[in-house]
C-alpha positions as CSV (number, residue, x, y, z in Angstrom):
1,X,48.9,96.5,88.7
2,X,50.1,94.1,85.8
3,X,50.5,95.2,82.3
4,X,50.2,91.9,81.1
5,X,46.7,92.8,78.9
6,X,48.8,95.5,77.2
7,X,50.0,94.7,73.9
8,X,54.0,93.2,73.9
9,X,55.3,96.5,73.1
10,X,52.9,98.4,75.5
11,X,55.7,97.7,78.5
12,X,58.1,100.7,78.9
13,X,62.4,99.5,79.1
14,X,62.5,102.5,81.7
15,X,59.9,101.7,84.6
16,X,58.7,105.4,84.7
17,X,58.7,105.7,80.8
18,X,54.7,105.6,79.5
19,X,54.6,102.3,77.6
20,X,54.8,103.2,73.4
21,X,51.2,101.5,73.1
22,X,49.9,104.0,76.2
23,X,51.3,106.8,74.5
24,X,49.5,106.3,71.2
25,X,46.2,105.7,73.1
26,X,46.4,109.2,74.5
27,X,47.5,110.7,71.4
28,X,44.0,109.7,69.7
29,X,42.0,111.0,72.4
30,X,43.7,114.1,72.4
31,X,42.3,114.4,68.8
32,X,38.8,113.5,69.2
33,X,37.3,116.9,69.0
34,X,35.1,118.6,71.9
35,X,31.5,117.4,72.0
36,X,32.5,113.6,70.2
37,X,33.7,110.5,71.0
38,X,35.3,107.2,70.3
39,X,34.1,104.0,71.6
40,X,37.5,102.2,72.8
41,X,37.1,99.9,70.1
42,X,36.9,103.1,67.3
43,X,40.8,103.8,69.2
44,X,41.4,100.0,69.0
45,X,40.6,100.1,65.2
46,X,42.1,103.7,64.4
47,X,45.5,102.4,65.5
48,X,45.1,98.8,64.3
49,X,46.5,97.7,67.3
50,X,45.2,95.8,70.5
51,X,40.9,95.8,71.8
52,X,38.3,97.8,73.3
53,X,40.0,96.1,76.8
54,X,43.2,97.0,76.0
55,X,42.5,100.8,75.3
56,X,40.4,101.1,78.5
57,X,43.0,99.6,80.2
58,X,45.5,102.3,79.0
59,X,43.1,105.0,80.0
60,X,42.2,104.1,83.1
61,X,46.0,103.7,84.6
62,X,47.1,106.7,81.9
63,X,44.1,108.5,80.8
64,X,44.1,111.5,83.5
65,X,45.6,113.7,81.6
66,X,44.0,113.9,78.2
67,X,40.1,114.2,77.9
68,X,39.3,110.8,79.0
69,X,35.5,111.5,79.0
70,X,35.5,111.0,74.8
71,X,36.8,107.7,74.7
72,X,33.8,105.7,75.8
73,X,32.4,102.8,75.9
74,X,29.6,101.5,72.8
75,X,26.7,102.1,74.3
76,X,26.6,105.3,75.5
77,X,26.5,105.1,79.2
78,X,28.6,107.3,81.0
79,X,31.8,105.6,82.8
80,X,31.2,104.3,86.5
81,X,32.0,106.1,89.2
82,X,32.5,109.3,87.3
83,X,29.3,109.6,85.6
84,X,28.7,113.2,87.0
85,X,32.7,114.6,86.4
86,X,31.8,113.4,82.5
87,X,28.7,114.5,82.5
88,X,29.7,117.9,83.2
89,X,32.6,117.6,80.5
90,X,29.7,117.0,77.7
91,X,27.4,119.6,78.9
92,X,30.1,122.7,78.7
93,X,31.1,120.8,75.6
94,X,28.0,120.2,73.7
95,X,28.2,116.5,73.0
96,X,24.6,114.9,72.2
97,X,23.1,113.2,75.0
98,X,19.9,111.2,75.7
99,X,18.0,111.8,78.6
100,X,17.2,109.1,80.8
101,X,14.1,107.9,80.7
102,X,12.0,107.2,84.0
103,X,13.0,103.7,84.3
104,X,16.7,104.5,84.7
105,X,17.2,104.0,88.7
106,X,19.8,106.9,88.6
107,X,18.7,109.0,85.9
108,X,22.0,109.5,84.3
109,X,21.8,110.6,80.6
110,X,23.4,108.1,78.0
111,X,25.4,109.5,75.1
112,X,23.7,109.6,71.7
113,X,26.0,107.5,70.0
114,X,24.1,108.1,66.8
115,X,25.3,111.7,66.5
116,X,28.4,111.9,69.0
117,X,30.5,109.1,67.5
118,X,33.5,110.8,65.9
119,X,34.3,108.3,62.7
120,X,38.2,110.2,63.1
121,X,37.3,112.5,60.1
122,X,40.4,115.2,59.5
123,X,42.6,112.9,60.8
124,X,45.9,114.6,61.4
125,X,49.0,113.6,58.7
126,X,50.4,110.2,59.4
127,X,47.3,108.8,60.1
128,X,45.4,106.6,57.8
């Protein structure tokens, strides 16, 4: 896969070296507490560097090892393909979810943005 969508300094000297952008990614998921999230942008925005498409990008080729399930996208529906492995994540957590209504074909809840969206309160020292 190609790195170009990564910010210039996302791209590691050492090829199995996680690119310095990648690494900072993770770092803020690993802080979003359990039952909250961040929309890829809120990560985009908390590290004033890159997009929404650039942070997805990091965690879907980086994101296995840190609780990918809170970075999320803005409207609240669950990632595709692993709607039910999430799912399952924000149940034993407790993160606010809204039932899906009849309409929805595969009745998959949506997060409540309203009260899951973690606004990075506490942040750790160093942040801003």
């Amino acid at each position: 896969m190609s790195q170009e969508s990564l910010p210039p300094d996302a791209v590691p000297e050492h090829p199995h070296a996680l690119p310095e952008y990648a690494e900072r990614v993770l770092e803020v998921a690993e802080l979003i507490p359990p039952g909250r999230v961040m929309t890829y942008g809120d990560v985009a925005e908390w590290l004033d560097e890159g997009g929404p498409r650039q942070v997805g990008r990091v965690m879907a080729l980086y994101g296995g090892a840190v609780p990918w399930w809170r970075v999320v996208r803005a409207d609240g529906v669950l990632l595709p393909g692993h709607e039910q492995r999430a799912l399952g994540h924000y149940r034993v957590e407790g993160t606010p979810l809204k039932e899906a209504g009849r309409a929805a074909a595969d009745h998959v809840p949506r997060l409540d943005m309203r009260r899951a969206r973690w606004d990075g309160g506490g942040r750790t020292e160093g942040h801003t």
